[in-house]
Structures are given as C-alpha cells and as structure tokens.
N, C-alpha and C positions, 0 to 999 in steps of 0.2 A: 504494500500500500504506500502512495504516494505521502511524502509528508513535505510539510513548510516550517521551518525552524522560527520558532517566535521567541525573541528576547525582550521581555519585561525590566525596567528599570531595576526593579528591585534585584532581576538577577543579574545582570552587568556589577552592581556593588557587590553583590554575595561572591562571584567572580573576582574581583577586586579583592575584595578582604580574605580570601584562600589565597590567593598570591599573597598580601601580605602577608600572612600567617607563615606560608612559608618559605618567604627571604626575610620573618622574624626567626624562625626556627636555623634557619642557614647561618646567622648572623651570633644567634645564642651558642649555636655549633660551636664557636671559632674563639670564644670571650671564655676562659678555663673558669672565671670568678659567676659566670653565669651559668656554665654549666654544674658546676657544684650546686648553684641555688636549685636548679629544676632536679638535682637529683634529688635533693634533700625534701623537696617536694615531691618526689615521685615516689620516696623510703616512707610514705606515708603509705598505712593501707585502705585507711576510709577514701583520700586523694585516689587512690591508684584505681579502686572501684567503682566512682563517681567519675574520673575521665571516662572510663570504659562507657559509662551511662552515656554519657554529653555526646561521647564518640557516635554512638545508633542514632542521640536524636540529630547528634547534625549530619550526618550520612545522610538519615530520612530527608534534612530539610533540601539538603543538595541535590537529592534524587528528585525535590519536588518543585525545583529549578530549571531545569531542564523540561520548556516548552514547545511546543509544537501543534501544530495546525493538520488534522486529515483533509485526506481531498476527497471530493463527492462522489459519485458515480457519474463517468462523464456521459455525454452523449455525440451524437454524431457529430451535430450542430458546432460542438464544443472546437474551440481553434487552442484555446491555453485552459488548462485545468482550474475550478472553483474551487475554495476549500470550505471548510465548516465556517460556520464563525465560535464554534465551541475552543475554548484554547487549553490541549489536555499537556499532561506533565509524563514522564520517565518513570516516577512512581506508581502512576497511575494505572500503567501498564502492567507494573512489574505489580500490584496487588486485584488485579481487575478479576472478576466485575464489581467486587465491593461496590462501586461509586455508580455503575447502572442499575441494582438491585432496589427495587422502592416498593416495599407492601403499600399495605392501605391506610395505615396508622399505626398506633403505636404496639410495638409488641417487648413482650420482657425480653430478659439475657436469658438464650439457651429456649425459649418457650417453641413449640409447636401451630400454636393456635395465638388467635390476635389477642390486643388486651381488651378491646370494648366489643361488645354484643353487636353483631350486624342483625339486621331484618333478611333474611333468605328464603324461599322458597321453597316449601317440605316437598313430598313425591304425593300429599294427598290434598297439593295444590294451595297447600293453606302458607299463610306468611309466620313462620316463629321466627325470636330474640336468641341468636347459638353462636358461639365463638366461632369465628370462621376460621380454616386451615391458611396458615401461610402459604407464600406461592415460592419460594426461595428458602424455606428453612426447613430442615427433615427431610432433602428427599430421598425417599426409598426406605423412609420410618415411619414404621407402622403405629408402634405401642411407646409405651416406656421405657422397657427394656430394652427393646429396640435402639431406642434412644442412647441410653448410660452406656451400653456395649459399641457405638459408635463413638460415641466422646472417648471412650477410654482408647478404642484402638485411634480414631485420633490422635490423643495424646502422646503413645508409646510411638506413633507414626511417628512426629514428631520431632521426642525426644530422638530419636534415632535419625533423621534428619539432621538437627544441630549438631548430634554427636559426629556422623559422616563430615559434616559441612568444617566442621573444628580438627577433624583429624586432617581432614585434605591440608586444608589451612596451618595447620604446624606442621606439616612435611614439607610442606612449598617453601617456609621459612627457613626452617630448618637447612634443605640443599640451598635456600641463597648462601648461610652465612657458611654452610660447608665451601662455598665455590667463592665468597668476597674476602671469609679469613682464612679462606685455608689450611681450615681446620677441621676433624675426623667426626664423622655423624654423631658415633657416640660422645665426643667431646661438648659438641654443640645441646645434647638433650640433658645432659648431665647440668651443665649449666645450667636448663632452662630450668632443674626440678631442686637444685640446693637452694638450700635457704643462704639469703646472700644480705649485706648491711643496708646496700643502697637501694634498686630497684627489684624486686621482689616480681621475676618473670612467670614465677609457679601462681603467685592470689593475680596476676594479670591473665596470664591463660583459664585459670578454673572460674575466672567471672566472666572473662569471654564465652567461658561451654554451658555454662548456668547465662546467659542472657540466649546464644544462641538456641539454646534447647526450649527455653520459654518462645524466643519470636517462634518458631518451626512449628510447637505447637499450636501460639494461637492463629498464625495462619492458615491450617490447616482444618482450625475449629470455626473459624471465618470462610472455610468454603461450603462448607454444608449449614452454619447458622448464623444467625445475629448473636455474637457473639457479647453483646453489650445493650443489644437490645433494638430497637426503632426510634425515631421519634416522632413529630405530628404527623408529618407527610411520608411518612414511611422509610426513609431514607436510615442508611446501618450505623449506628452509632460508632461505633470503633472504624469505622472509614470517617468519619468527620474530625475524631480525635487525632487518628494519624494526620491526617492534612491539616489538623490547625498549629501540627509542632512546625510548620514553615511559616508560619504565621507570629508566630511567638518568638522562634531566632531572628526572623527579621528585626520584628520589634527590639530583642535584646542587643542585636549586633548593629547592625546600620544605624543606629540613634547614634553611638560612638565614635563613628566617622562625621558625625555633623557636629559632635558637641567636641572631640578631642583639639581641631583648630583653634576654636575658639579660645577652650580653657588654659591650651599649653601654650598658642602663643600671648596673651593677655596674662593671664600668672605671671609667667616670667619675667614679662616686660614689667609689668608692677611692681614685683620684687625687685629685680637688679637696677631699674633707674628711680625707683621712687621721686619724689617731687610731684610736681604738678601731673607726669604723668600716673604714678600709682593713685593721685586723688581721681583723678578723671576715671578710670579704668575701677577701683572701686566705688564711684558713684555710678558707672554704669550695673556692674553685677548688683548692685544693692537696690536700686531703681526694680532691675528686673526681679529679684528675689520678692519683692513687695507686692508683684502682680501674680492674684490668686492664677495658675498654673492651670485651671480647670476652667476659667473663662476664656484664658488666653487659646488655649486651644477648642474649645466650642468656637470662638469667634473663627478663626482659620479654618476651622473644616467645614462652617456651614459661610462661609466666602468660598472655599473649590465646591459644595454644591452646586450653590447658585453658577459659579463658572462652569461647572460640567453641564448642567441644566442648559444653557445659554449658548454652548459651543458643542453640541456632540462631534462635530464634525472632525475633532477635533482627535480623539477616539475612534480604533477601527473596530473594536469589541470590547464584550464588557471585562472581560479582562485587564485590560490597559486603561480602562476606566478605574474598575477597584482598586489596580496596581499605582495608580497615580493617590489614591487619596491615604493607602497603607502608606506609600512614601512623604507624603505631605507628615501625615500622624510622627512620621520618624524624625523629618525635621525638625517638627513644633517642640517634639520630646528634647532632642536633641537643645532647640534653643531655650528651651527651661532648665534644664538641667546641668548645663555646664558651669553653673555657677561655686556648687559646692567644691569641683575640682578647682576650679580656680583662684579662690581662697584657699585650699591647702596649697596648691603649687606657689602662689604671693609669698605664703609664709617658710615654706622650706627655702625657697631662693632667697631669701634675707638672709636664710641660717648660710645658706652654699657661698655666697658672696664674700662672707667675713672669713673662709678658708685661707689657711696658707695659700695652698696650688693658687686659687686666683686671686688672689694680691700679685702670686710674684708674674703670673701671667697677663696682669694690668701694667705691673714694672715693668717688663719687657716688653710692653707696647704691643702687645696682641691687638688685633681688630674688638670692634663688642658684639659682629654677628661672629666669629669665629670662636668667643669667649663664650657666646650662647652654646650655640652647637657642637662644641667640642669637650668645655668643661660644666657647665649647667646644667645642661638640659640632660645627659645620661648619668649628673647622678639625683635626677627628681623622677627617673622613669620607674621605680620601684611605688612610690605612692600612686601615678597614672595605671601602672600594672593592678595593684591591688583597687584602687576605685572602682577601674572598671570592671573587673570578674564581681566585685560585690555589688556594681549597680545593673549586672545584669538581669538579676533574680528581680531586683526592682522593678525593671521595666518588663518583662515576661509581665507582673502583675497586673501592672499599668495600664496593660492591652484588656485585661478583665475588667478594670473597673470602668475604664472610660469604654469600651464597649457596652458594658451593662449600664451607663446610663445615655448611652444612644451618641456618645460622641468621638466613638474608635472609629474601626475599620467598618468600612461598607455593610451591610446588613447581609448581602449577598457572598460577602468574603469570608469563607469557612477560619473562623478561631475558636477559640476556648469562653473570650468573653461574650462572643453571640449566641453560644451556644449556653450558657449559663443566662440568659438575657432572655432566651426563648423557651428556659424550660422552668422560672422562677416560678411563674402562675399555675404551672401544674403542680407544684411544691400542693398547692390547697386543693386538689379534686380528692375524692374518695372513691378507689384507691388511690395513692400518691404514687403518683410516675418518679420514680428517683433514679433509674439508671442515666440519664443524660447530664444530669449535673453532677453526678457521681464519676463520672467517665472523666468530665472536664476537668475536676476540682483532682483527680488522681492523678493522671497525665501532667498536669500543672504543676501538682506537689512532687512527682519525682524529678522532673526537671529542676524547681529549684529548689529543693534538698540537694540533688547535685551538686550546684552551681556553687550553694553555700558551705558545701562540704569543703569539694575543692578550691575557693575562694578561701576558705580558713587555713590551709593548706601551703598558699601562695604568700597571703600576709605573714604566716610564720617563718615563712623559706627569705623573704626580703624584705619587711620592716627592723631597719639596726636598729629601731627600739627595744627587738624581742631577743636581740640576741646576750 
C-alpha cells in the first residue's frame, strides 16, 4: 500500500531533541568527571529500573511519531494518487486494530457482554432489556470457562513471547561486545550476571524480561478483549492510554526546548553583569511570575481557536490542526515556567563568578561570551540537569489538569487529561464506570513515579550540595 510520509511539528522537535540527547550522550562519553556522575547514577537500582520504564514509554512515544498518510483506492480517472485525510502513526500499525475496534458503548475490562441493557428483538418477536454480546471481544468464547482458559493460555502465550523476544535480545548483544571487545562469549555473560559496584547489568536485564513479559502479555490479551474496558462511544480503553503517553512526553519534553533559552540565557546574564541589567531581567521574571499561569494560557489557546476557526485553510487535516494547538500548549508552558530556573541559575552564577578560575580568566582578559560558554555556563549545567528531569513529572500533570478544565490539548487529541475530563461525570451513574479514569490516573502515575524516581537519582549523582 501506497503511503505519504507526514511530519507534524511536534515530530520535527521530538527528532531534534533525540539528536540532542544523543550528541549529549557522545559528549558525557568523553568528560571522565561526567561519566563517573551517570555511573553513580546508574549504581542506583530504583534509577536503573525507572530508566528501563521511561525507556518503553519513550520508545512508544517515538513509534507514535512516525506519521503517514494511506492512499485511496484509485480509479481509472485517477492521473496522481488521493490519500486519506486520516493521519495514522508506526505505532498504530505495529498494535492494530486496537484503534478501529468500536463496540456500542461502554463495556468493562475482560467482560463479554456490554455494560448497559440494549432493547433487542426476542425470536417471539417481542422487544426485551439483555446485555448485548460484544462484536470484538471473546471471539470463539462461548462460556466462562471458556473465557479464564483463554486469558491464561494468553498469558503463558505471552510470557513466552517476552521470554523468546529477551533471549534473542541478549544474544544479539552479547556477539556485539564478543566482536567490539574482543572478548570470549563466556566472558561477556559472566559479566553481565556478577554482581558489580557500579552498573548492575543483571537488575537491568531481569527488568527488561519482567516489562517485556508483561507488554507480550497484554498485547496479546488486547487481541481477543478490551483489555481495560470501552468507553462512551465504544472505543478500547488501553488503545487510548497507549496513545496518550505521546501526548504526555510531548508535553514533558518540548516545553524545555522553549523555556531552557530563555532561563539559561537571562540567568546568566543577570548573574555575571548585575547592574541595571540583572534589575531589568528580574523585573521581567517577577512581572511574569505574578500573572496567574492558568489565564495566561486560556487566553492563548482560545486566540489559536478563534485563529484556527478563521483560517482552516491554513490546515491540510485535523491532524496538523490539533498538532498546532498541542505545540502552542508547549510554548505557553514553556513561557510560564522558565522563571523558577532562572532564579536558581541568577543565583549560582553570582556564586560561579566570585571563583578563583574566573577572576584569573577576567585577568587574563578572556572575552565575557567566551567566559560565559567556557567557564559559567558548564558548571551551572548540573542545576538545569536536575530542574528539568524534576519538572518533567510536572508538566506530564499539567496536561491533566489544564485538559480537565477544557484548556489543554484539542478535545479530539487523544491524552490522559481528556480522557479523565470525559469520564469524571460517569464517576456519578449507578453503576460507576471506573475503568477509564482508572486507566489514565495508572499510566500517568507510573510515568511519573519514574520520572521522580530517576530524577532523585540525578540530583544525588550532581548537586555538590549532597556530596
């Protein structure tokens, strides 16, 4: 099938910031005083198991980057191929049909049958109130038993899935470092299974085979059920959860390309020239810190409404439309919140200034962008390090609450805060629908229990406070 490659703003950044991640990582390579810190962070084992976590969900988010356009069925007529205007992802594919499966309404996790009573048609012509059978979940399940005896061989499916998928996986490693150190197979496994001071490759592997044994299962319990349940319009609940963790690393990650300019270059500056510049520069942060944060961005996004309303034109799909107002959400984040970094960086740069090293590098008549960039700014990068892993968990939440009071992301754009937004009101019917904001509030809390995990991690490994 023909495809059309569509790039979204927001995936051009997420592009961007994997490149920088990894000419940060090439860079951390080469500095011995930094790679000792990421060991000492990585000798951690809550750390070492919380990467591994972060590692799936940003795999997911990348896989859910990756957009593209089908094309029609053409016709004679046709001179150049139409495509959809649907805009699908990598992910999409790689867990489908999750995302075309739509019962009637709502059904529980694991149920057979819907959750509210339809009106059908008995065989004695007459109308009764009966659960109706699902059209997508149980098929070729008759009873109960029926049922339990496919979950389980599911499951053991499953686990033996992750298990094959982890053996393949540490063999393939395993002959690289046989073939890059030149070193003997069994030298290489022995390694991987001592217990060792620094990085601990044996609780890195056994969390790798304990997550991949969990994903294989419930994929595989996601092909025969609603594995989380429905919601209004039928649609699978753990398909909406999976797609809103790209929704959530957006938010966490691209805010910090909008706010780290601001904070690092204005910190600095305020710190090392003080004067009339550091008043001007924190009477701008302090201005902005005073503007309640929650109007500031309602006003912005219902200005790109009225803009989107006004220009569709503007827009080839709704795609690029939701994509536009997710990015906008990021900026606005972004320009409210670079404040806090900005006052700690003002303040360590006062401390960094009074250093021997730059006195005698002002002595010697060094330049002051060379004095920035050379001696300033990499030893303030250990506070920027640690703000932003701990404001990421922030802003994940950030997306729930300003979605839940209608001024996140698009209504149409699958997250965690829409979906808590859209299933609060069923909180109150009798029975209470709870798998949908159960889903959310779970997917959200192990992301950032991660975040914070390994964010505690990081501050212990680089603040010389703690050492």
């Amino acid at each position: 099938m023909e495809i059309k490659p569509v790039i979204l703003w927001t995936d051009a950044l997420i592009y961007l910031l994997v490149i920088a991640l990894i000419a940060s990582g090439w860079w951390i390579k080469r500095k011995a005083h930094l790679r000792a810190a990421w060991r000492q962070v990585l000798s951690n084992r809550l750390a070492l198991m919380a990467l591994v976590i972060l590692g799936i969900y940003f795999a997911i988010g990348l896989l859910d980057s990756i957009h593209f356009q089908r094309a029609l069925p053409s016709t004679e007529q046709q001179v150049q191929p139409q495509y959809s205007a649907q805009v699908d992802s990598l992910f999409d594919v790689l867990i489908s049909p999750l995302g075309q499966r739509y019962e009637k309404t709502y059904s529980a996790p694991f149920a057979l049958h819907g959750f509210v009573k339809e009106s059908t048609r008995s065989e004695s012509d007459q109308f009764v109130s009966t659960y109706a059978r699902l059209q997508y979940a149980g098929i070729g399940v008759a009873s109960q038993m029926e049922k339990l005896l496919d979950i389980l061989w599911r499951i053991t499916s499953g686990i033996v899935a992750g298990l094959a998928v982890w053996g393949i996986s540490l063999l393939v490693i395993l002959a690289w470092q046989t073939y890059w150190k030149q070193q003997s197979f069994r030298a290489g496994w022995q390694r991987l299974w001592r217990k060792q001071p620094t990085i601990s490759w044996r609780l890195l592997a056994l969390t790798a085979l304990v997550m991949l044994m969990l994903i294989g299962s419930a994929m595989l319990l996601a092909q025969n059920y609603h594995l989380l349940g429905t919601d209004k319009v039928g649609q699978d609940i753990f398909y909406l959860a999976l797609k809103s963790i790209r929704t959530g690393l957006v938010i966490g990650t691209l805010t910090t390309l909008v706010m780290l300019p601001f904070a690092l270059g204005l910190g600095i500056a305020a710190g090392y020239f003080s004067g009339i510049v550091d008043d001007i520069i924190q009477y701008i942060y302090t201005t902005l810190s005073s503007i309640p944060g929650v109007l500031l961005i309602a006003s912005a996004i219902l200005s790109l409404q009225i803009f989107i309303a006004n220009h569709p034109q503007v827009f080839a799909n709704l795609a690029q439309r939701d994509d536009a107002r997710l990015l906008a959400l990021c900026f606005i984040l972004g320009i409210t919140s670079w404040t806090s970094l900005c006052r700690l960086l003002r303040g360590e740069t006062l401390k960094v200034r009074e250093m021997d090293y730059v006195q005698a590098a002002i002595a010697l008549g060094v330049r002051k962008i060379t004095l920035l960039v050379r001696h300033i700014l990499p030893n303030v990068m250990h506070i920027v390090l640690i703000v932003i892993i701990l404001d990421f968990s922030a802003l994940v939440l950030a997306e729930a609450v300003l979605s839940y009071v209608g001024v996140g992301v698009a209504p149409s754009t699958i997250s965690w805060g829409n979906m808590i937004n859209s299933a609060r009101l069923e909180l109150a019917r009798e029975p209470v629908v709870w798998w949908p904001i159960t889903a959310a509030f779970v997917f959200m809390f192990i992301l950032v229990l991660a975040a914070n995990l390994f964010a505690d991690s990081v501050r212990d490994a680089l603040d010389p406070r703690t050492k």
